[in-house]
C-alpha positions, 0 to 999 in steps of 0.5 A: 610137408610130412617126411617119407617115415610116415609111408606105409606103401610097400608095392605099387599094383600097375593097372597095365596099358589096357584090360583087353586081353586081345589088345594086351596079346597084340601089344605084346607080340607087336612090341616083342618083334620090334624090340628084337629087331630094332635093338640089335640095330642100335648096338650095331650102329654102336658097333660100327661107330667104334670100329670105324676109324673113318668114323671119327667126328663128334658127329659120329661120337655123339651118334653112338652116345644117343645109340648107347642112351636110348638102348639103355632107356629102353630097357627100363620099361620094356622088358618089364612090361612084357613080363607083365602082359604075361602076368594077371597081378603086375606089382611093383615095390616101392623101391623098384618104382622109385629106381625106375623113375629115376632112370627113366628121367636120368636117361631121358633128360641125357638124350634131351641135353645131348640133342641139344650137344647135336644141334651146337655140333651141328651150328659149328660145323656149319656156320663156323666151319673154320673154327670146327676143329678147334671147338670141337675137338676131343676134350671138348666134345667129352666135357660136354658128354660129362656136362649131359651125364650130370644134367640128367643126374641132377634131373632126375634125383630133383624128381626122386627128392621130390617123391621120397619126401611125399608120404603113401599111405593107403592107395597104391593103383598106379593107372599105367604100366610103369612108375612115372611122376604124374600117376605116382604123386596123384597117390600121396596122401598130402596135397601135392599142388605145389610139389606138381608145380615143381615138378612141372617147372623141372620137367615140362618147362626145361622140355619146351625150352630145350625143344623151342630152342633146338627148333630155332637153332635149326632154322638159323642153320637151315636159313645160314646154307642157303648160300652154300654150294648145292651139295653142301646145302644138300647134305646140311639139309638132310642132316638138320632135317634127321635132326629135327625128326628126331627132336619131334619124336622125343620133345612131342611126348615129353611136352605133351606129358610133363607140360601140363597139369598132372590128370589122367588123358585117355591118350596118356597111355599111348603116348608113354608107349610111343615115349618109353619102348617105340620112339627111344629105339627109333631115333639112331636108326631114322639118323643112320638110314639117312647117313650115308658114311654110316650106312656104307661102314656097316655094310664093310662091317657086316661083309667083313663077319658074314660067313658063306 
């Protein structure tokens, strides 16, 4: 395969998320509103999980992570892609599309292994619930931070590797409004089967399995409280099923993205939409409107800093 010298590309032109000038605005003011609402919350629930100290628990510290990964996610697209709604030529340099995928799966695989982190807390505290503190305990629960952090490096500098070393000589469209592994290898001027094959392998494949695997560990956990106490079966039940919302929400996208052959869908753009800017800010707060201890703590919180 020809090395990254033979590139010539230096800015990539993003086609946008649609031509309609009346649907851009409305994208626009839609997405602004929910980013200014929604991202506050996100850095509250942070908030509120390190100033609590009845807020302890690796689920609670897990929560706060996934709060902290998908504000960051979000901004890696959003922000720029309102800018561009704004703008009649939307480029991007070559450098800066490389750094935005590579984040973009940096964060996005961290959240997918830390869901995974979740589902593992989750098993423990259930069925092994003599055996949680011990498991669980701090050093623990930061190992498998550490172990999330450089899953998703490795992840994602794989995909990095993988462009860097495909050559871009002469087209430089990408059809969506942000650099991602499908638009950008369909403009290398080499044939890209088998690098898609890889691609597919690294992102699609490990998607699945991590979100078929996710399902079946919940359906244990749902199917072991069976024989619980009915308040205990209660709240295993809500948590679990937050859980699996969530995991819905980030693996239905991914799965149906990065599992399949790189051509375009007319479909593609909504659901990067949902994927990258809807979903990410979503997540903590669907778990902290059915968590009744987080729920009570941030309104101690906002009590405590609200001036009459």
């Amino acid at each position: 395969m020809e090395s990254a010298n033979s590139t010539v590309v230096t800015e990539f032109i993003l086609l946008g998320l649609t031509q309609s000038q009346n649907i851009q605005l409305l994208v626009f003011v839609l997405v602004l509103i929910f980013y200014v609402i929604i991202l506050p919350g996100n850095f509250l629930i942070i908030l509120t999980i390190r100033s609590d100290p009845g807020l302890t628990a690796p689920l609670y510290f897990f929560l706060g992570n996934l709060a902290f990964l998908d504000a960051s996610y979000s901004f890696i697209v959003a922000p720029r892609m309102l800018v561009d709604f704004l703008s009649e030529k939307k480029v991007i340099s070559y450098r800066g599309c490389i750094t935005q995928l590579f984040f973009l799966h940096f964060l996005g695989a961290g959240e997918m292994f830390l869901l995974v982190v979740m589902a593992f807390d989750r098993y423990i505290a259930i069925c092994r619930p003599l055996h949680y503190s011990t498991v669980m305990n701090p050093r623990a629960c930061y190992a498998l931070l550490l172990a999330l952090w450089l899953g998703g490096f490795t992840h994602s500098i794989v995909q990095v590797a993988l462009i860097l070393h495909l050559p871009f000589c002469g087209p430089n469209q990408l059809d969506n409004f942000f650099c991602d592994v499908p638009q950008v290898i369909k403009l290398a001027c080499t044939d890209t089967f088998v690098v898609e094959l890889l691609m597919v392998s690294n992102s699609g494949l490990l998607t699945l399995l991590c979100f078929l695997g996710l399902l079946a560990s919940y359906a244990v956990i749902l199917c072991r409280v069976k024989g619980h106490s009915s308040e205990g079966k209660n709240k295993a039940f809500s948590t679990c099923t937050t859980h699996i919302i969530i995991v819905f929400l980030m693996f239905g996208p991914a799965i149906f993205i990065y599992t399949r052959p790189f051509r375009a869908f007319p479909a593609d753009k909504v659901v990067s939409l949902f994927h990258t800017v809807i979903f990410p800010l979503m997540n903590p707060v669907i778990y902290t409107l059915r968590n009744q201890e987080v729920k009570a703590s941030m309104r101690r919180l906002l009590c405590g800093h609200m001036v009459f």
